[in-house]
C-alpha positions in Angstrom: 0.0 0.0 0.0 1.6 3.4 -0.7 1.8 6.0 1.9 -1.0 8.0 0.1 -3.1 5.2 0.4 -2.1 4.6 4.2 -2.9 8.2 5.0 -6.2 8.4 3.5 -7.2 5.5 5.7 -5.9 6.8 8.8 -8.0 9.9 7.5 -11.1 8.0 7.0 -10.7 6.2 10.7 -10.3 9.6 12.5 -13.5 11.3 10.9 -15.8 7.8 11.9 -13.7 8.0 15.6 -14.9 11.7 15.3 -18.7 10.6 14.0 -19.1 7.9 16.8 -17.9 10.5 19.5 -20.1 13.5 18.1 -23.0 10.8 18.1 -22.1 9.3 21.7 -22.6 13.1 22.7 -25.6 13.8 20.9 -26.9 10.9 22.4 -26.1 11.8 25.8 -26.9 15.6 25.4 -30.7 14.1 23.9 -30.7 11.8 27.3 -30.2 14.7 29.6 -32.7 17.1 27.6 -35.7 14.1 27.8 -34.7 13.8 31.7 -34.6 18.1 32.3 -38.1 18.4 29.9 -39.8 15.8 32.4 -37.8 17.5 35.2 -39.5 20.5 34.0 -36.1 22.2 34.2 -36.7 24.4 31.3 -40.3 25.1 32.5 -41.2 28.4 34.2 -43.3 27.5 37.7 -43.5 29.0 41.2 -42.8 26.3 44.0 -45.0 27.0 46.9 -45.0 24.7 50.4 -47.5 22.6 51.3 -47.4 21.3 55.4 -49.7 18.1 56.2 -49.7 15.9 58.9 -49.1 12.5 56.9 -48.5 11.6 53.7 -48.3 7.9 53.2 -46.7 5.6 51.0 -48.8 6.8 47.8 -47.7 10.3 47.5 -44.5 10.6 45.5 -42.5 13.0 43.0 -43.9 14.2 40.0 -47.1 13.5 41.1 -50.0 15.5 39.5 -51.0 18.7 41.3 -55.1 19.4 40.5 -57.4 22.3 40.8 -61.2 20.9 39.8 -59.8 18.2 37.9 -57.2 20.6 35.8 -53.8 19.7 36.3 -51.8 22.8 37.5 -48.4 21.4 38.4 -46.6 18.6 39.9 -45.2 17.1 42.9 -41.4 18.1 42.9 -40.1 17.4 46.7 -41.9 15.3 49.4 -40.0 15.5 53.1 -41.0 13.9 56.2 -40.6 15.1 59.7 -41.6 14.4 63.3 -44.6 16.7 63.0 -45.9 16.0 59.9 -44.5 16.3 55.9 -43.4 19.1 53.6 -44.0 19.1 50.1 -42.6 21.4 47.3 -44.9 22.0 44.7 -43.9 23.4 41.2 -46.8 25.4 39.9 -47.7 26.4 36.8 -46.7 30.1 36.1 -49.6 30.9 33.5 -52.2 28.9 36.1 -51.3 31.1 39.0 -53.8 33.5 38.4 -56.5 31.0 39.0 -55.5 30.6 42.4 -55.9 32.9 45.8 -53.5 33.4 48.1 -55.6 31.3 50.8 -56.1 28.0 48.8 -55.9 24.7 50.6 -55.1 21.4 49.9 -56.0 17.7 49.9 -54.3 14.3 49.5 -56.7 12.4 47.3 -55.9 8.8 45.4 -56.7 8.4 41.9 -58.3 5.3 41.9 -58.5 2.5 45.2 -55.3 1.3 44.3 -53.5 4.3 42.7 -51.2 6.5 43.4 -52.2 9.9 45.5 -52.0 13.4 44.3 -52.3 17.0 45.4 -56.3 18.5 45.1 -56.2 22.2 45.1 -59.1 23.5 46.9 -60.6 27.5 46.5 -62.5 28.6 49.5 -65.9 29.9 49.0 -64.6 33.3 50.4 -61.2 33.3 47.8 -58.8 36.5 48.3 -57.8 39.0 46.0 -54.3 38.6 46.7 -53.0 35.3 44.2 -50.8 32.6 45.0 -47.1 33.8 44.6 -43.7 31.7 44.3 -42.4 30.9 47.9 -45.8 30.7 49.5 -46.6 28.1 52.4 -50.3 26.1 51.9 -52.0 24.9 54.6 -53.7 21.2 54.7 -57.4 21.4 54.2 -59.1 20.8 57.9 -62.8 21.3 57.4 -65.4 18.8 58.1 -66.2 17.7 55.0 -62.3 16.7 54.0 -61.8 15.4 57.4 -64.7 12.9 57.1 -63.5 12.2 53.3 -59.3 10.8 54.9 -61.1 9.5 57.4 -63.3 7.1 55.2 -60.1 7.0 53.0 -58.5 5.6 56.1 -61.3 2.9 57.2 -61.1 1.6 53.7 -57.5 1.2 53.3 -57.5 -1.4 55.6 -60.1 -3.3 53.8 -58.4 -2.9 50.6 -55.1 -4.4 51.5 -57.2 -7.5 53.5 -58.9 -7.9 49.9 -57.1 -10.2 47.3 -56.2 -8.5 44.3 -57.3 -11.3 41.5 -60.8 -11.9 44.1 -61.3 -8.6 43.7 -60.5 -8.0 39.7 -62.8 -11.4 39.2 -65.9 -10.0 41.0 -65.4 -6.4 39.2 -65.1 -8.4 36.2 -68.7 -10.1 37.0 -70.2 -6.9 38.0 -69.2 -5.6 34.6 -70.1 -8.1 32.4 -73.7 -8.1 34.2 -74.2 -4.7 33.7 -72.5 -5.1 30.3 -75.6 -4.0 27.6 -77.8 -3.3 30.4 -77.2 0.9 30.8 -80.7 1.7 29.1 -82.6 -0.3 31.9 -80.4 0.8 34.0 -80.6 4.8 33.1 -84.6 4.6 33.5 -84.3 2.9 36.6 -82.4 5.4 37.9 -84.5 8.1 36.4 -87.8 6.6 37.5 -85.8 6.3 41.1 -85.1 10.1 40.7 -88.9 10.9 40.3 -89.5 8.9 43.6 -87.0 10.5 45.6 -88.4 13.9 44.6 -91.9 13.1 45.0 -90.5 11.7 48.6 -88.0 14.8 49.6 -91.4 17.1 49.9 -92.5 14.2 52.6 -88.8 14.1 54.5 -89.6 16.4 57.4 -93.0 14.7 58.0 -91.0 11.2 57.8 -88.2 12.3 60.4 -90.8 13.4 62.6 -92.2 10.4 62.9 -89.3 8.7 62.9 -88.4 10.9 66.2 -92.1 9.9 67.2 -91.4 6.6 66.8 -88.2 6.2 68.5 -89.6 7.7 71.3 -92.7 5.5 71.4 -90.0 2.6 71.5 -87.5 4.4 74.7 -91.1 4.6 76.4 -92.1 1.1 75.8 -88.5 -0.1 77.0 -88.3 1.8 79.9 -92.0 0.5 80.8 -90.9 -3.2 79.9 -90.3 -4.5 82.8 -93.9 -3.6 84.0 -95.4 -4.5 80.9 -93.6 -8.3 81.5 -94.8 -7.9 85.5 -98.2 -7.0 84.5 -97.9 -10.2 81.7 -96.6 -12.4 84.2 -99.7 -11.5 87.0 -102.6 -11.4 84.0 -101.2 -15.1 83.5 -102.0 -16.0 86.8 -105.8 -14.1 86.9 -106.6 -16.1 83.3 -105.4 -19.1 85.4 -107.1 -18.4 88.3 -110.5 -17.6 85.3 -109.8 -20.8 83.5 -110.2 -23.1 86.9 -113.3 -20.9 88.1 -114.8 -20.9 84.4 -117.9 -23.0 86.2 -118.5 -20.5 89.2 -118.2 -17.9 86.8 -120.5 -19.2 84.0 -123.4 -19.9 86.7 -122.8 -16.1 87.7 -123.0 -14.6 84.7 -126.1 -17.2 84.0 -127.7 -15.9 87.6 -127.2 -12.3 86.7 -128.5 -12.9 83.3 -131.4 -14.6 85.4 -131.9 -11.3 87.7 -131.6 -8.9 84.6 -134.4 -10.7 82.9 -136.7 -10.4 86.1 -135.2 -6.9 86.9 -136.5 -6.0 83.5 -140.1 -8.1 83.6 -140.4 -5.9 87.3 -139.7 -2.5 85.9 -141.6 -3.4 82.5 -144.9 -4.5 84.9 -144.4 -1.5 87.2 -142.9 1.3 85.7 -146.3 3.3 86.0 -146.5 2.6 89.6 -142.9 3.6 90.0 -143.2 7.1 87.8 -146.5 7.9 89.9 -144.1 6.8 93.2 -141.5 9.0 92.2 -143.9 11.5 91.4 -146.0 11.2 95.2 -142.4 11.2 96.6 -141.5 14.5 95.3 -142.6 17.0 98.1 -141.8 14.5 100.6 -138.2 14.2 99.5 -138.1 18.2 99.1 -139.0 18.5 102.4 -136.9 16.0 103.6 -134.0 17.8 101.7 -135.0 21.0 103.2 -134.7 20.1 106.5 -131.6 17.8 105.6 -129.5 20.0 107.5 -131.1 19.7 110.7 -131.2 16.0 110.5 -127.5 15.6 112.0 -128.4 17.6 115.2 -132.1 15.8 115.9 -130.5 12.6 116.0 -127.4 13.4 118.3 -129.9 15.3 120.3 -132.0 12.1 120.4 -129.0 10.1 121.6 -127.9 12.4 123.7 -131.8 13.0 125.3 -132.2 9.0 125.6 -129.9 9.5 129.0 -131.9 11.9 130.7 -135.4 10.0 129.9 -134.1 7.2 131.4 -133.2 8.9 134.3 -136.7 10.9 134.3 -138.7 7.7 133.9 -136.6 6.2 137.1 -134.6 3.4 134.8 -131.9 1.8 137.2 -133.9 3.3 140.5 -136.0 1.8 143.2 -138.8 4.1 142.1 -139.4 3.3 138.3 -142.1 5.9 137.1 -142.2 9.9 135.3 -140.3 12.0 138.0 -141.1 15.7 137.0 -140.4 18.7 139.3 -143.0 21.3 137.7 -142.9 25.3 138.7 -145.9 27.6 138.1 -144.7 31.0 137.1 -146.9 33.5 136.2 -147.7 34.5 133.2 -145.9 37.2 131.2 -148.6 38.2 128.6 -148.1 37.6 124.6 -145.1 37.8 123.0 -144.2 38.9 119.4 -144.7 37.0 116.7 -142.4 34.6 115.5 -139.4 36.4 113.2 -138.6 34.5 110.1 -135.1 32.6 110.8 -132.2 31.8 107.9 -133.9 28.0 107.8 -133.4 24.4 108.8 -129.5 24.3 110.0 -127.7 23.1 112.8 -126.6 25.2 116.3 -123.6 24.3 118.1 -123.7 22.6 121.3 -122.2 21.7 123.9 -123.5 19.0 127.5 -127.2 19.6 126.3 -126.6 23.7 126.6 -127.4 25.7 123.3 -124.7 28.3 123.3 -125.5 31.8 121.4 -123.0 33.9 119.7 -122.9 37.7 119.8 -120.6 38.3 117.0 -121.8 40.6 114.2 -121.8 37.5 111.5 -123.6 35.2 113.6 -126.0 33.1 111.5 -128.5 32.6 114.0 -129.2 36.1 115.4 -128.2 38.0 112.1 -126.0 41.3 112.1 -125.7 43.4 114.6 -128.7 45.6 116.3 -130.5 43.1 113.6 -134.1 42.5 115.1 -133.5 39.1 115.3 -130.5 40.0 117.7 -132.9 43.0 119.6 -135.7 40.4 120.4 -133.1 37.6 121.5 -131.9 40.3 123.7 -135.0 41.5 125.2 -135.9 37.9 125.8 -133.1 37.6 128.3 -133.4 41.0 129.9 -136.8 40.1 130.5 -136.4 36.8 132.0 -133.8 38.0 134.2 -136.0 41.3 135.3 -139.0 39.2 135.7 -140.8 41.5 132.8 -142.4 41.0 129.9 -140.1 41.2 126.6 -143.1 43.7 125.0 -141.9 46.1 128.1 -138.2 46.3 127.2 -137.1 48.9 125.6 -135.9 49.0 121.9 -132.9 50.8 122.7 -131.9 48.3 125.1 -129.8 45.6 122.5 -128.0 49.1 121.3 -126.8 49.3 125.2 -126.4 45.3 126.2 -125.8 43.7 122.8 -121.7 45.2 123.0 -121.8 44.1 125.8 -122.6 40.2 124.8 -121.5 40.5 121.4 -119.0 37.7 121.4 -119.9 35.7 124.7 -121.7 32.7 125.2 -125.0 32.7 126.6 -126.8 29.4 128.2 -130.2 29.0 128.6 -131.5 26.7 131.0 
């Protein structure tokens, strides 16, 4: 080979050496460009701070960050502590404008098995003021996403106890039995939407008998034990009916008996007894009229029976009437009788009628009354030895103060 020959092939290997290294370094500069673009090195986006109180195992880098299902960014650091987790997310520079300053966050999963991601959420009373690079986010604490990890967290449990291929076999079945079946199932739905809203109007009257109910039930369980107890003794009265069921049918059979003859009676005498009733009535008027006065006659009787006996000589060698009888002389006619209040009964006291002189008395009326000035003139007469006509009017206006309130006894 001649040396020009030699030194074109020397030539030739340098420029392929040269090729291969230019393409080993193309090939490594395209590597590094693919591994910046999903970096997002040569993407604008503010990285904010987001502080929760766990994590988990699902959450991890590049992970999608989502406000109302957009995605705005992506997970780009994720660092644990003992109080709880930091994460640096890259946001979107052109989606920043969409978000206030006081937006919070929640870890959500994709799917049951899937990985988590970052949920953006805008308050209902969103700021002016937008989110800006270098901001800190605070973990959403409400109610509502409290009771959504908590569920999350039940359920994780359950998913991990559940076989994977058990679980893809029966979603499988569940598929292919609702697989051509969405029209029947669409107006089931639909005709279970026109129930519901014929039922929601209803909803207030149905919890409150629900609440009715419920407390219908606390009542009857706090009265079960006497319901049992009352059970328990009604068990022993049917027992006790059962083995007197003879004794009892011959009583009801006797009072049917005495019915039937009660009712011949009143049917064969109910004339006699409406002209009885009829006869009776001023008798029983009467009787009611002077009702009152009944109590007193008979304890006076009882307490006269005594002194009869002892007048009549019961219990003495002398049986007979013993009388000891004084003639006085006669004090002329007194004044007709003054109409009293009626039938009633007088205290008493040892077979003495005591009088009262107070102004309300119901015997001697109100004061200077002339029932009261003829009561008075009766004892200033009996006591002068005068007749009550002779006393003067005047004279209850002087004595009657002077009694008002005593007690007089006549004997």
């Amino acid at each position: 080979m001649s040396r020009a020959s030699r030194r074109s092939a020397r030539q030739r290997r340098r420029r392929d050496q040269g090729l291969g290294v230019v393409f080993l370094v193309m090939l490594l500069a395209l590597s590094w460009l693919t591994v910046a673009i999903y970096d997002k090195q040569f993407s604008s986006a503010a990285v904010v701070v987001l502080h929760v109180d766990r994590t988990g195992n699902q959450l991890v880098e590049n992970a999608d960050v989502k406000v109302r299902g957009l995605v705005v960014g992506q997970v780009r650091e994720v660092q644990t502590g003992g109080q709880g987790a930091t994460v640096a997310l890259a946001i979107d520079q052109d989606k920043l404008d969409f978000l206030p300053h006081n937006v919070s966050a929640r870890l959500l999963p994709k799917t049951l098995f899937g990985q988590r991601y970052v949920s953006l959420v805008i308050p209902s009373d969103a700021e002016s003021r937008k989110l800006a690079d270098g901001d800190v986010i605070k973990q959403d604490n409400s109610m509502r996403a409290i009771e959504l990890e908590k569920a999350l967290r039940d359920l994780m449990p359950l998913l991990q106890a559940v076989q994977p291929h058990k679980l893809a076999s029966t979603l499988g079945s569940i598929a292919q039995a609702l697989d051509g079946r969405g029209k029947p199932l669409g107006e089931t739905l639909v005709a279970m939407n026109s129930y519901l809203t014929q039922l929601n109007p209803h909803m207030p009257a149905l919890k409150n008998d629900i609440t009715k109910f419920a407390s219908t039930v606390e009542a009857y369980e706090r009265a079960g034990p006497d319901i049992i107890d009352a059970l328990s003794e009604l068990t022993t009265t049917a027992k006790t009916i059962a083995e007197q069921r003879g004794g009892l049918s011959d009583m009801i059979g006797s009072l049917t008996t005495a019915s039937d003859d009660l009712n011949k009676f009143l049917l064969a005498n109910k004339e006699n007894l409406i002209r009885l009733s009829d006869t009776s009535r001023p008798t029983l008027e009467l009787l009611a009229r002077y009702a009152p006065s009944l109590p007193c006659l008979f304890e006076s009787v009882n307490r006269l029976k005594p002194n009869v006996d002892r007048v009549l000589g019961k219990g003495t060698g002398q049986p007979g009437l013993h009388v000891e009888l004084t003639v006085k002389p006669s004090r002329g006619k007194g004044p007709g009788p003054v109409p009293g209040p009626g039938p009633r009964c007088y205290p008493s006291s040892g077979g003495v009628t005591p009088a009262s002189f107070d102004g309300a008395a119901a015997d001697l009326g109100m004061a200077n009354s002339p029932s009261e000035n003829q009561f008075i003139a009766e004892l200033i007469a009996a006591n002068q030895g005068v007749n009550p006509t002779e006393v003067p009017a005047w004279g209850s206006l002087l004595v009657g103060p002077l009694l008002r309130g005593t007690e007089v006894t006549l004997r």
